[in-house]
N, C-alpha and C positions, 0 to 999 in steps of 0.2 A: 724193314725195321725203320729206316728214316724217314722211309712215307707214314708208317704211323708216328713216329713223332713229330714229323709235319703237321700233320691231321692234328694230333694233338695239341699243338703249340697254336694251331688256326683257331681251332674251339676254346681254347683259353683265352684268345684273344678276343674271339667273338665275346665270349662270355664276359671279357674285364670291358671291351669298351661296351656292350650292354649295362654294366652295373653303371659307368659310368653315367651312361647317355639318362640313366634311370634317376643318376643321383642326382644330377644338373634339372630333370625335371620335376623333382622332390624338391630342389631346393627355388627355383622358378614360381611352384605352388606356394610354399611356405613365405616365401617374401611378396608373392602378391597378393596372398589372406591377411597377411599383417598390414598389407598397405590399406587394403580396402577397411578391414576391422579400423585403421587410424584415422579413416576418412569420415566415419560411422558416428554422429550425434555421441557428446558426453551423456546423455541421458538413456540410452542404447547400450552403450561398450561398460557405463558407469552407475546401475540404477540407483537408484537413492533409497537407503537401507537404513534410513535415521528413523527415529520412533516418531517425530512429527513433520517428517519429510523436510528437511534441511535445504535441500536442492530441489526439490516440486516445484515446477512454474506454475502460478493458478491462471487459472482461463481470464482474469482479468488484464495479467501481462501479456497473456497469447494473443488477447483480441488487438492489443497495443502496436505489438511485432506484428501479426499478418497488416496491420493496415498502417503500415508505413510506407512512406513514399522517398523519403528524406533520408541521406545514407548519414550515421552516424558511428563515431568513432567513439570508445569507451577507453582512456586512457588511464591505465592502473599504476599510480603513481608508486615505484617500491622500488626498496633495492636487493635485487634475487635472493640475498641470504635473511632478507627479513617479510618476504614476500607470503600472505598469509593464503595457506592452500583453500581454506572456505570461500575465500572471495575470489582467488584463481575461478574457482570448481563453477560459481556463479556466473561469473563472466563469461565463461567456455559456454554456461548453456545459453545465455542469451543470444552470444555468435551463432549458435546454432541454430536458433529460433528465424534467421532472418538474414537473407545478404547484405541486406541495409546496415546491418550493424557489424562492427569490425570490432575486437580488442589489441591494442595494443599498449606492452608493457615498457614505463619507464622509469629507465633508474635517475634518481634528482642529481645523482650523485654526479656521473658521467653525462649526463646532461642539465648542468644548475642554473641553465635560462630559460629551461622550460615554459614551468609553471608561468613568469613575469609577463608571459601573451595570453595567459586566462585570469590573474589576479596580479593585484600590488603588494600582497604577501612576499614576505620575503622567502617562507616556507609553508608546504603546509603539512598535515601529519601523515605519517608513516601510512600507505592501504589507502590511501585517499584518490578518489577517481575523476576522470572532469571528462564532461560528455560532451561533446561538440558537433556541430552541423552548419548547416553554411548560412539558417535563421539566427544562431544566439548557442552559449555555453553556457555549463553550470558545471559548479562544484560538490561533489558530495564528498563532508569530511570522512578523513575513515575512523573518528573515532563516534559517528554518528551511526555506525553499518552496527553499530553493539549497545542493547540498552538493558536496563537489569531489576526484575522484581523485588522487594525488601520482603522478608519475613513478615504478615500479617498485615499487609498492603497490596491485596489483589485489584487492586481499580488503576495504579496508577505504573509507568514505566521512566525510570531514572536513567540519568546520562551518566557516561563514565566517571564524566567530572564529580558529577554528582554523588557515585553511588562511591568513590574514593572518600569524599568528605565523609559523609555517611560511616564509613569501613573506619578511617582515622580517629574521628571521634569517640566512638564505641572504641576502639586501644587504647584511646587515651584512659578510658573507665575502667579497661581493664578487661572488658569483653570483646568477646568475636561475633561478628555481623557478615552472614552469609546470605549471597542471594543468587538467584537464580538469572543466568546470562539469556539473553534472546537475540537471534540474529533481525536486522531489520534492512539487510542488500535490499530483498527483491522489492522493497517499500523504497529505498532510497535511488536502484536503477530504475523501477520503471516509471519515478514521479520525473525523474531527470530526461527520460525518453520523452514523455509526454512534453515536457517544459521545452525540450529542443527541437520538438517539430511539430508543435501547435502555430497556426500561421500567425489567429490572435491570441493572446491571452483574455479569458473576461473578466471583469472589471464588477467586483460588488459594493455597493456605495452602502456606508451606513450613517444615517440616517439621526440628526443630532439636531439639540435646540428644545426637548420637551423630555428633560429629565431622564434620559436613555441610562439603563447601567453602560459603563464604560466595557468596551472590549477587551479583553487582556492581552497581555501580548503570547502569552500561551494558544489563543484562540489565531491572534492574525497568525503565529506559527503554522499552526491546522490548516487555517485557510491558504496559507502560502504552501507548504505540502499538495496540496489540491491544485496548484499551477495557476491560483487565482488570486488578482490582483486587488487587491482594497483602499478603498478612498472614503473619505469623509464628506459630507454631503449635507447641507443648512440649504433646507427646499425655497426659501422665502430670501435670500442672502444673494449677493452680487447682480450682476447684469446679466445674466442667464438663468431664470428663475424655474424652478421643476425640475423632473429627474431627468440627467444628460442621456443623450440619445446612445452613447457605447454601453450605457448601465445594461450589464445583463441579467444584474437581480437590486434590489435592494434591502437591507435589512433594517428594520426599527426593534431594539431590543431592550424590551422593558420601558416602554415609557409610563415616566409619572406624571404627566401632563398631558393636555390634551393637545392636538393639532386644531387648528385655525382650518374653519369656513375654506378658506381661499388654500390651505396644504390638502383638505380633501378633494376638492375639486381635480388639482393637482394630481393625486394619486390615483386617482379613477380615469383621469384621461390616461395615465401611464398605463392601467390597466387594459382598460379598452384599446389601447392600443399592442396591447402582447404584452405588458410587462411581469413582472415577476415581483413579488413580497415575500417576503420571509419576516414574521411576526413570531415575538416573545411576550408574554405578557402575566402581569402579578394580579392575584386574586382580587386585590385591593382597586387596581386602577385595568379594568377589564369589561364595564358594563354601562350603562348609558347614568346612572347613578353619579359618576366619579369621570368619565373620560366618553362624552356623547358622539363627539365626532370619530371616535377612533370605534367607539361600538357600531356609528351607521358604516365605518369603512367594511367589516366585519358581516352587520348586515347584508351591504351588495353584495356580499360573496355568498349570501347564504346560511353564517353563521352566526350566533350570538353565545356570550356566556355565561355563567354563573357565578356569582361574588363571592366562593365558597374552597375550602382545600378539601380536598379528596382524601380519605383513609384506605388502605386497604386491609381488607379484610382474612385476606391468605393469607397465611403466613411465608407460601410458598414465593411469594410476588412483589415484594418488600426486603429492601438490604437496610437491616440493621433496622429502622424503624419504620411503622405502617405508612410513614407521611413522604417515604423514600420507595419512592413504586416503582417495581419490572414492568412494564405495562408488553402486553402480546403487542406484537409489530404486524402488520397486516399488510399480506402480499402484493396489495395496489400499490399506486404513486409511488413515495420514493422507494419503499419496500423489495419492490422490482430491481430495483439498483443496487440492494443490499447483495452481499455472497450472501449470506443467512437470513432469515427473520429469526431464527433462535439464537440469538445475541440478547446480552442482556445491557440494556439502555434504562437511565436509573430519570425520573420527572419527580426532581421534589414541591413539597408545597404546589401541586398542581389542582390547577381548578376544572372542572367539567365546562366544554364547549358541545355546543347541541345543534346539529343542522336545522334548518328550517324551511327546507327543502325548496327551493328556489326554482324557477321552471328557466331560470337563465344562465343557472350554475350545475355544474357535476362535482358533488362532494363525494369524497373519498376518506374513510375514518382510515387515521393511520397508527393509533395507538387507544387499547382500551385496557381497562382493569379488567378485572374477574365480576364474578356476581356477587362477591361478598363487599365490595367496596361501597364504604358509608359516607357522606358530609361530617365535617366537625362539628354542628349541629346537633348529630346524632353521638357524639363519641360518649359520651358520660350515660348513654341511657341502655338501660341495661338490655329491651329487646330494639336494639339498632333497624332502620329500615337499610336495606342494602339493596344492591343493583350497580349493573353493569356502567362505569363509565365512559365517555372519551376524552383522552388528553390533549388530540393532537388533530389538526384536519387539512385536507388537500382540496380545494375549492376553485375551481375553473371557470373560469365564462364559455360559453359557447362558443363566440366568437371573441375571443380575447385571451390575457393572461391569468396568473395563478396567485392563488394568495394560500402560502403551507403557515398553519399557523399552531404554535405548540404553547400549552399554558403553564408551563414551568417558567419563573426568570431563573435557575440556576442551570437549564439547562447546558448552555456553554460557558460557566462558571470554571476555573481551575478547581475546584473541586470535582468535577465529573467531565469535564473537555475530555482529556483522555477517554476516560470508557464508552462516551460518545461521539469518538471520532468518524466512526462510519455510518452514523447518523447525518454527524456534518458532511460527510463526504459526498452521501447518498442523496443528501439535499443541495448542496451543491452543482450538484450533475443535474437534478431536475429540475431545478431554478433557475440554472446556469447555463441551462443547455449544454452542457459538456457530453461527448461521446461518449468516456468514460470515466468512473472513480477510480481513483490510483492510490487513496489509505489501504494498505494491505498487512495484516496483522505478523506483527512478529514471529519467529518461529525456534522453540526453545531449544539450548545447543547442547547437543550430548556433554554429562560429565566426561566420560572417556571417551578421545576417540583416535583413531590409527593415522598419522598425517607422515604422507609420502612426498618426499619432494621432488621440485622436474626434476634434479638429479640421479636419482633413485631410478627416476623411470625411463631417465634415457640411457642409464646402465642396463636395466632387464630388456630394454628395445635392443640394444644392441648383443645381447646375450642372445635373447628369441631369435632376432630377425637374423644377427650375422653369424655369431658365435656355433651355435648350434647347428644351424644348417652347413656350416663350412668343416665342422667334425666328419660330419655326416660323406660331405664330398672329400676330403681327405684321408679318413678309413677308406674308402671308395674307391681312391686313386690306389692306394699302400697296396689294398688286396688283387687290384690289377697288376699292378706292376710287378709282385715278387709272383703271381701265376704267370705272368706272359716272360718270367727269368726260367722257370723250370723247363 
């Protein structure tokens, strides 16, 4: 009788340190699935489940991260209880894009001399980030990462400051003004990425002294988004006459004058020797009639143009009126550079430019109407002749630089900079030589949406990983221990 309860009490025993040895390896699994899952890309463990993908990196920031060389730190300037999860959520993915890149979060609070080693701010706002490397730092505000569409204003994008004024005034009337939020992180990290480990920045001169419209500062905004530096530039002026040798493009925009004998000269050696132009230019002062030397600059490249505005005749192709044209964007030159060619890019009062095929030039049409597009010429008559125009052209030497030249002057006008920012951007990068455009389009933010914070999730880590697993081994233990009493 006591041999079998011997026997019996051994096999209880086997059996309780079996369950045991079983629970300790249940809970070994469990805590090193959860380690690995922790270790596993936010964009893996976390997919992004927003209706215009919120947290999507686009292949323009991917190409950015793989070809870094430069270790850079993203510091998220917050204080934990005001730390906003969408710019968390972004940050995490970029660390994860790249070893190069590190986030780290600080609070102003418990550390209020921070910032005073990247700015002479005394502060700066809440979510605001500063990226650093060991070329140069920049600041991106955080109330810059939020911009806001108005009701029957789809061309252009408002600042908080902005879209607050906006909201106050309409109360003061009596009404409500709503609009629509857009996030603009991955616009604002990865132009900050680029700016901090570009070795040079390039430098675009524009080009003054023959009645140029003025550049706005909405435009040098653009172009400073772009990680490109702007300078002003009088070809015939000081002791170093022509275009400087760091110019990586130069721009003439809209001249109502014409250039001097001795500025073309000038501009053609620039050429022939690599340079880059970016031309704007108005129906009025476009043709050897009104502006001779600025039409034989034109000439060498291949082109000449028309003293005329363009109608279009779609209806499809035209915002708001015929003389305000969508023109198709064509997949050469800067086209190539675009995310899209179906974007729509507005050329008002533009005039038709016409290759004339040059055996020293490669012209590349970058913008046409449809076939229904008329001269103003033709507007008042009742059977209109129509035909295909171009707006816009890409003109190379052989052995030399480029001359992109677009026949709008409102092109980069505040009235349409915005909805043509990746127009600028894209020309930019071709002119510019830049590896990459880095305008990247906002992306609109759910009305509702579920925000967990690290608190939250380091309670459910600790429930999953310890909590849980440790029931598991202490039922485990309980049930050995009163078998191995009987």
């Amino acid at each position: 009788m006591n041999e079998q309860n011997n026997k019996s009490k051994k096999n209880t025993l086997k059996i309780g340190s079996f369950s045991i040895v079983i629970s300790l390896i249940v809970l070994a699994v469990v805590i090193t699935a959860n380690l690995l899952v922790g270790s596993l890309p936010a964009w893996l463990i976390r997919p992004d489940t927003t209706k215009d993908g919120l947290f999507t990196i686009s292949d323009t920031t991917k190409e950015i991260a793989a070809a870094l060389e430069t270790d850079v730190t993203l510091y998220h300037i917050t204080q934990p209880d005001n730390a906003n999860v969408t710019v968390q959520e972004i940050l995490q993915r970029y660390a994860d894009m790249s070893t190069h890149i590190k986030v780290v979060e600080i609070d102003p609070v418990a550390k209020p001399t921070f910032i005073s080693e990247y700015t002479s701010a005394e502060q700066i706002a809440e979510n605001s980030i500063i990226a650093v490397s060991d070329k140069r730092s920049t600041i991106i505000d955080g109330n810059a990462l939020y911009m806001y569409k108005l009701p029957g204003d789809d061309m252009n994008y408002y600042s908080r400051s902005e879209y607050e004024y906006y909201y106050q005034m309409f109360a003061y009337q009596g009404q409500h003004l709503s609009a629509e939020e857009y996030f603009f992180g991955e616009n604002e990290l990865t132009r900050a990425l680029d700016y901090v480990t570009t070795e040079e920045l390039p430098i675009l001169y524009v080009v003054g002294g023959h009645g140029e419209l003025q550049l706005t500062e909405t435009f040098s905004a653009a172009v400073a988004d772009e990680n490109v530096e702007m300078r002003d530039l009088t070809l015939l002026a000081g002791e170093t006459q022509g275009v400087p040798e760091d110019a990586a493009a130069i721009i003439i925009n809209v001249p109502q004058k014409d250039i001097t004998e001795e500025e073309l000269t000038m501009l053609k050696t620039y050429l022939n020797a690599g340079g880059n132009i970016l031309l704007t230019t108005f129906f009025q002062f476009c043709t050897t009639d009104t502006v001779p030397n600025i039409a034989s600059l034109a000439e060498y490249m291949g082109l000449t143009a028309t003293a005329d505005v363009v109608f279009e005749g779609d209806n499809t192709k035209y915002y708001q009126s015929s003389n305000i044209i969508i023109p198709t964007l064509a997949e050469q030159g800067l086209g190539a550079n675009l995310p899209s060619t179906n974007i729509s890019t507005y050329m008002a009062n533009a005039h038709p430019i016409t290759n004339t095929e040059s055996e020293n030039v490669t012209a590349v049409p970058l913008m046409t109407t449809s076939n229904m597009a008329y001269l103003s010429a033709e507007a008042e008559k009742e059977d209109k002749t129509t035909a295909s125009f171009t707006l816009a052209w890409e003109a190379t030497l052989k052995e030399g630089g480029k001359l992109i030249w677009f026949s709008s002057p409102y092109l980069f006008s505040d009235n349409f900079i915005q909805a043509n920012s990746q127009i600028l951007a894209a020309v930019l990068q071709q002119a510019g030589e830049k590896p990459n455009a880095v305008s990247i389009v906002g992306k609109a933010v759910p009305t509702s949406t579920l925000d967990v914070s690290q608190g939250d999730i380091t309670t459910w880590f600790i429930v999953m990983v310890v909590a849980v697993p440790l029931i598991f081994l202490i039922t485990g233990f309980v049930v050995w221990f009163l078998r191995r009493r009987r």
